[in-house]
C-alpha positions in Angstrom: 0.0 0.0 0.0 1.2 3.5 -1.0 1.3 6.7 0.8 -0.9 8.4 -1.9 -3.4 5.3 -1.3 -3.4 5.8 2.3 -4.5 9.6 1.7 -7.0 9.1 -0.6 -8.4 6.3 1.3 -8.3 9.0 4.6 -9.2 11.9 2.1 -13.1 9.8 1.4 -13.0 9.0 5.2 -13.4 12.7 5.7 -15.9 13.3 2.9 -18.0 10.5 3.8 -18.3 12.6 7.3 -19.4 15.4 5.6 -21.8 13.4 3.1 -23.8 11.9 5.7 -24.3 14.9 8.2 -25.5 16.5 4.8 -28.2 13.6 4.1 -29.2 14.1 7.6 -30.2 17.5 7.5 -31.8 17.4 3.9 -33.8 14.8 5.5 -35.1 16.7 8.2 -35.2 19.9 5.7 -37.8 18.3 3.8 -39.4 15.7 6.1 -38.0 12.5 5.0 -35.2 10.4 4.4 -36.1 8.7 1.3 -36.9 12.5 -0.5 -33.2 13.9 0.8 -32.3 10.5 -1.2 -33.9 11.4 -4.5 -31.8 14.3 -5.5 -28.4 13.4 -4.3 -28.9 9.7 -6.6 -29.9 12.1 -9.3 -26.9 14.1 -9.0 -24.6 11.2 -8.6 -26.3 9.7 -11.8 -25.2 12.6 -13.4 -22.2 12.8 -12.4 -21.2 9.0 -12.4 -22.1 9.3 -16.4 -19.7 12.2 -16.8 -16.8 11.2 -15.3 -17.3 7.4 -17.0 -16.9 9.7 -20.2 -14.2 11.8 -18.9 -11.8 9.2 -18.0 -12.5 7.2 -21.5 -15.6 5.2 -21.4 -17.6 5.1 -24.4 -21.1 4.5 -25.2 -20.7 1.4 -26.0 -19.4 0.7 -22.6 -22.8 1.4 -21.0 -24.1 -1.4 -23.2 -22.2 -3.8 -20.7 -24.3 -2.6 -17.3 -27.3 -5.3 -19.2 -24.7 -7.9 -18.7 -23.9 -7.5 -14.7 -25.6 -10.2 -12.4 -28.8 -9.1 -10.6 -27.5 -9.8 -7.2 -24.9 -7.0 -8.3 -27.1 -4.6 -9.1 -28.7 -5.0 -5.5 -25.3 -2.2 -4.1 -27.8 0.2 -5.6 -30.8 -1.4 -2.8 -27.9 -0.9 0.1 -26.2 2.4 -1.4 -30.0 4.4 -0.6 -30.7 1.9 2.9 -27.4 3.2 3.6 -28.2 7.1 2.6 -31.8 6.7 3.9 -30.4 4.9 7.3 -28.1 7.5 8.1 -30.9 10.1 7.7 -32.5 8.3 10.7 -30.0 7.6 12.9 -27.5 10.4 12.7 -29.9 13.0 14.9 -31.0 10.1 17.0 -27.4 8.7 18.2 -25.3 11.3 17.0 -22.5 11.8 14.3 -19.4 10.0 16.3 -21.3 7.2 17.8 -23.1 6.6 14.1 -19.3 6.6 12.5 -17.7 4.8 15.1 -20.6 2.0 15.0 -20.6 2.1 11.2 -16.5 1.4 10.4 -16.7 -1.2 13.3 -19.6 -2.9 11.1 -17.8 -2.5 8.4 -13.9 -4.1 10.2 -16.7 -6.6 11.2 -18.2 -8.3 8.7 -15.1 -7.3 6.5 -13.3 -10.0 8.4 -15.5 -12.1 7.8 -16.3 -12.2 4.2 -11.9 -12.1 3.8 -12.1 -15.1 6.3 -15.0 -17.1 3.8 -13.9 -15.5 0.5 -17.2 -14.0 -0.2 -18.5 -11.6 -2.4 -15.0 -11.9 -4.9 -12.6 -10.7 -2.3 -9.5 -12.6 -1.6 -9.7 -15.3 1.3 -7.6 -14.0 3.9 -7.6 -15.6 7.1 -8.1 -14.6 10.5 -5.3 -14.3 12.6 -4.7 -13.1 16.2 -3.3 -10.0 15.5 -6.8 -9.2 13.3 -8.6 -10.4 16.6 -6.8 -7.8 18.5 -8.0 -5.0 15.9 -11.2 -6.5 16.3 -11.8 -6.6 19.9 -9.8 -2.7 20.3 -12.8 -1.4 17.9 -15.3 -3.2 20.0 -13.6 -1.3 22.8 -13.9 2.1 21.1 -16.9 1.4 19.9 -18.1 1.2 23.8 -15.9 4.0 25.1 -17.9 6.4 22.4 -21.0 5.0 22.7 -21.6 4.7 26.2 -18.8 6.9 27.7 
């Protein structure tokens, strides 16, 4: 892993808190979850399309999205439960308690599906020093959460 990785990877860390505190208050701007969802989708839509074209996709290209499995097509069912659930809980447990409980999900289940193979990651297997991680992000989880 790079340096310029790393920061890039930190850089959409700190976007993605932005992102979601802005869902959150669309939501309550316009009295639901599911409507601050509809315009940020169309946006990304949008924008998804031109940057495709920007960095040298082609028409033809777009032709392949009829090809991908439907079970692939359901990120698009978790991308707006994830949009619409952070609408939700973000002004009911609070921004660092949502984040904190949201990477640990994430370290989580990650290990899991590396540990199985699923979803066409790499099988990586658990070791003791991932168990470590695992149970210190259980702990922070705790410390933020219930203080």
């Amino acid at each position: 892993m790079t340096f310029p990785l790393i920061f890039l990877s930190l850089g959409m860390g700190a976007i993605i808190s932005i992102y979601f505190p802005m869902v959150a208050k669309s939501a309550g701007l316009l009295g639901s979850g599911p409507m601050a969802n509809v315009p940020f989708f169309g946006i990304a839509f949008v924008t998804s399309i031109i940057i495709a074209l920007a960095t040298g996709s082609r028409w033809a290209d777009f032709q392949k999205i009829g090809t991908l499995s439907p079970w692939l097509l359901t990120a698009g069912i978790m991308s707006a439960g994830l949009i619409i659930g952070s609408s939700f809980l973000i002004p009911r447990i609070g921004l660092g308690a949502f984040f904190v409980l949201l990477v640990s999900g994430q370290v989580l289940a990650s290990m899991i599906f590396g540990q199985l193979g699923l979803f066409g990651v790499a099988a990586t297997p658990l070791t003791i020093g991932k168990i470590a991680g695992a149970a210190m992000v259980i702990g922070g989880v705790w410390l933020v959460t219930f203080r």
